[in-house]
C-alpha positions as CSV (number, residue, x, y, z in Angstrom):
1,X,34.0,122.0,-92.1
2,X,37.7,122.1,-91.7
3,X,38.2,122.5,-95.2
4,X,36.4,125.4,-95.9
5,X,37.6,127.3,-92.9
6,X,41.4,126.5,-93.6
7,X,40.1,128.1,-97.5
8,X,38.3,131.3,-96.0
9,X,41.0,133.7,-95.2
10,X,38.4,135.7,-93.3
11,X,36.9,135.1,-90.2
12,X,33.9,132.1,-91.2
13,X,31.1,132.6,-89.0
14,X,29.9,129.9,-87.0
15,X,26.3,129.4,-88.4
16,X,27.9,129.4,-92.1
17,X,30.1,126.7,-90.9
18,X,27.3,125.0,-89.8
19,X,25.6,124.9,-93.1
20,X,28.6,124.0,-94.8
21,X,29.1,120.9,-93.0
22,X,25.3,120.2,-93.1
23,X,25.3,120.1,-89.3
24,X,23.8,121.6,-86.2
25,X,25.9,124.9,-84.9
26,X,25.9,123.0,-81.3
27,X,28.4,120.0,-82.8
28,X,30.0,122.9,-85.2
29,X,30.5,124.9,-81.6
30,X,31.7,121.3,-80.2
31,X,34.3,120.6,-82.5
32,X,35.3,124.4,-82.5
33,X,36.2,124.0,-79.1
34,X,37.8,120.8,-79.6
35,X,40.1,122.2,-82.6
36,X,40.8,125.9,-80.4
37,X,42.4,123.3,-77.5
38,X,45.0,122.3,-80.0
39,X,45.4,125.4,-81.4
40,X,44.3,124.4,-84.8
41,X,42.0,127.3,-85.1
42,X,41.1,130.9,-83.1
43,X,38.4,133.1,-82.3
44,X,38.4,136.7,-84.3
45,X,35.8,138.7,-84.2
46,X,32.9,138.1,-85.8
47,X,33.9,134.3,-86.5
48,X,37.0,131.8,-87.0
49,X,39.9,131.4,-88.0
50,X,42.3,128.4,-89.3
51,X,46.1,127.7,-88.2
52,X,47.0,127.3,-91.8
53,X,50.6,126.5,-90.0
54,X,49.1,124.0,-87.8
55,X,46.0,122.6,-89.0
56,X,47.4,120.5,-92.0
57,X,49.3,118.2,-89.3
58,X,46.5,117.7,-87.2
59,X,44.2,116.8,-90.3
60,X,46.4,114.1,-91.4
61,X,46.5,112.7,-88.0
62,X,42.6,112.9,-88.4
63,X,42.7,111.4,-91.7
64,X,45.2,109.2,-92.1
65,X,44.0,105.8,-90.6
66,X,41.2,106.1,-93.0
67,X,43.5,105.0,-96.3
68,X,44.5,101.9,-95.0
69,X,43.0,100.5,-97.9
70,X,44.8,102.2,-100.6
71,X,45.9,100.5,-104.0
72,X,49.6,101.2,-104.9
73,X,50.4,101.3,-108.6
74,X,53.7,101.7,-110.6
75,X,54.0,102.8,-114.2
76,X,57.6,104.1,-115.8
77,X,57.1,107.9,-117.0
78,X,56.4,111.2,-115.9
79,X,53.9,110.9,-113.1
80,X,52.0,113.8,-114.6
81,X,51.2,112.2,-117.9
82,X,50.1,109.0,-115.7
83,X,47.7,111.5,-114.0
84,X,46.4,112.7,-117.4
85,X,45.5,109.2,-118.8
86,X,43.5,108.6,-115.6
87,X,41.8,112.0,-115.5
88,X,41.1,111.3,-119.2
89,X,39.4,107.7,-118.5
90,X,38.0,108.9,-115.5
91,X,37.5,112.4,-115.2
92,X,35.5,112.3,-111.7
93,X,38.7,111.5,-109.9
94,X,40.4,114.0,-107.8
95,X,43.6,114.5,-107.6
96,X,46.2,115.0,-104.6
97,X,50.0,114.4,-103.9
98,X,52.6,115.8,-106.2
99,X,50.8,116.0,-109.3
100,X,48.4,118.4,-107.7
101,X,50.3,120.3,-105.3
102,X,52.5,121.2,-109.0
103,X,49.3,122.1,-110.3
104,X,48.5,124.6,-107.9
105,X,51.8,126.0,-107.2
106,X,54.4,124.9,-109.3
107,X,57.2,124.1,-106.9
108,X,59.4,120.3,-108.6
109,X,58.9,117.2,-110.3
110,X,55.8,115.3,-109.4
111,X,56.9,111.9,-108.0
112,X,53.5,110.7,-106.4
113,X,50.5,111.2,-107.2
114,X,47.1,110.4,-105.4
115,X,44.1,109.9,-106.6
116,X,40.5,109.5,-104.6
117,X,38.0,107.8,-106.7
118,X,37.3,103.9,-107.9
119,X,39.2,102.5,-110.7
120,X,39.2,99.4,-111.4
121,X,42.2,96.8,-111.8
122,X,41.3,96.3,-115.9
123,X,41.8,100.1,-116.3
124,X,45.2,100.4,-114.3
125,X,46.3,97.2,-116.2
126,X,45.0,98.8,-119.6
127,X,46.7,102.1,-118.9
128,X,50.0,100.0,-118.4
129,X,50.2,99.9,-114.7
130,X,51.4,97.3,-112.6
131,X,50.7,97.0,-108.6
132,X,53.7,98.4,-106.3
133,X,54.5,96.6,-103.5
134,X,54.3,99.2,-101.1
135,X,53.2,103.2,-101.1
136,X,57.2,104.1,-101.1
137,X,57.6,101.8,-104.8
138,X,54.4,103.8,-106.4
139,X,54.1,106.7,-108.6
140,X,50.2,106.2,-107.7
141,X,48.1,105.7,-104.7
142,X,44.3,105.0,-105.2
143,X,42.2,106.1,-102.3
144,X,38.6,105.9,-101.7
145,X,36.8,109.2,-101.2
146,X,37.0,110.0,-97.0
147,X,33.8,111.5,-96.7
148,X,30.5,113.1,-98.5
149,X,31.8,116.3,-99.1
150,X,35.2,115.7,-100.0
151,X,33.7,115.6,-103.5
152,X,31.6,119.0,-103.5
153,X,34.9,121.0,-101.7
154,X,37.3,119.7,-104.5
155,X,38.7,122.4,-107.3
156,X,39.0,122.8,-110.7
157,X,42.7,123.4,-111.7
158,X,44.0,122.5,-115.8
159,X,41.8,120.6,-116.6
160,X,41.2,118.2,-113.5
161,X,39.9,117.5,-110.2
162,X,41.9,118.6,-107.4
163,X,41.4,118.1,-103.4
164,X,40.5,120.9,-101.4
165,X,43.7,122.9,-100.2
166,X,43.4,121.3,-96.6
167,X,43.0,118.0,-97.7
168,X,46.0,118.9,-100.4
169,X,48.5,119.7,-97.9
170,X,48.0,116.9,-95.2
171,X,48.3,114.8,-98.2
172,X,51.9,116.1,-98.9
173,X,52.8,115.9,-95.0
174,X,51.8,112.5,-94.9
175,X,53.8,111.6,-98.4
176,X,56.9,112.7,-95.8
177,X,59.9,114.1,-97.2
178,X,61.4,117.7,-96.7
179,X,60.7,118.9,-100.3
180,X,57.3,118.5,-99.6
181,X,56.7,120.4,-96.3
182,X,58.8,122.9,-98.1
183,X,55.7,123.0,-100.7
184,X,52.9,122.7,-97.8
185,X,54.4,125.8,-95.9
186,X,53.9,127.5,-99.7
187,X,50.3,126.3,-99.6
188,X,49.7,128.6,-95.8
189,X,50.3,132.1,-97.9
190,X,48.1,130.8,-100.8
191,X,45.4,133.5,-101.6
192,X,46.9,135.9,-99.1
């Protein structure tokens, strides 16, 4: 639900978030509430508006604990061409981090890439990547999808999968680094 309201730049009524989310308007109202007490999101009439400034942050804190189980994975060359040979092998992968943040808005070098999806140890070894010690020694990070309708809410940008806009930018907050909240405060004005 999140993500589509931080996408619709108009006010998204209540019942259309509902259905969106595939959920009854009393827990859409719920979490409304619970996301206006943070000031994540406000009222204007006839519906509701995101914090595009806010709401990325508080997403990732959502979020975060569920990639505990990401795979970490090294390979020496541009991180964009990595991105391609996976997208080729697996095209139902969505992409996040770097690579897609560039996509979207040009804005540096991709250094990180994330992808949500399965892929399997053979194909990262036969693609010529090797396992990173941690996140920070990766050009790639290998999540598992986070929920049903991360899927559906993904984008088509050149040629590839690419997380919702939301989703995109709490991805680049959590990567750290002032370069990329310099890109995630480009993502608030995007569409405006």
């Amino acid at each position: 639900m999140v993500r589509h309201l931080y996408a619709t730049l108009q006010p998204a009524m209540q019942v259309d978030l509902a259905v969106h989310a595939g959920v009854s308007q009393p827990a859409v109202s719920q979490y409304l509430s619970s996301l206006r007490e943070n000031g994540d999101v406000s009222f204007e009439d006839p519906g509701w508006l995101a914090n595009r400034d806010q709401l990325p942050a508080s997403y990732w804190q959502g979020y975060a604990s569920r990639f505990v189980s990401q795979s970490c994975w090294y390979r020496i060359g541009a991180v964009n061409a990595q991105v391609d040979d996976l997208v080729e092998r697996k095209p139902e992968l969505i992409v996040s981090g770097d690579v897609a943040a560039d996509a979207v808005r040009p804005w540096k070098v991709p250094v990180v890439a994330i992808v949500y999806g399965s892929v399997e140890d053979s194909a990262m070894d036969e693609l010529g990547f090797v396992r990173a010690d941690t996140a920070a020694a990766a050009t790639v990070l290998v999540r598992p999808v986070p929920d049903d309708s991360f899927v559906s809410d993904a984008l088509d940008v050149r040629a590839m999968r690419v997380a919702a806009h939301l989703h995109l930018v709490a991805d680049l907050i959590g990567l750290g680094g002032d370069d990329r909240l310099e890109a995630a405060v480009r993502f608030v004005s995007l569409g405006q």
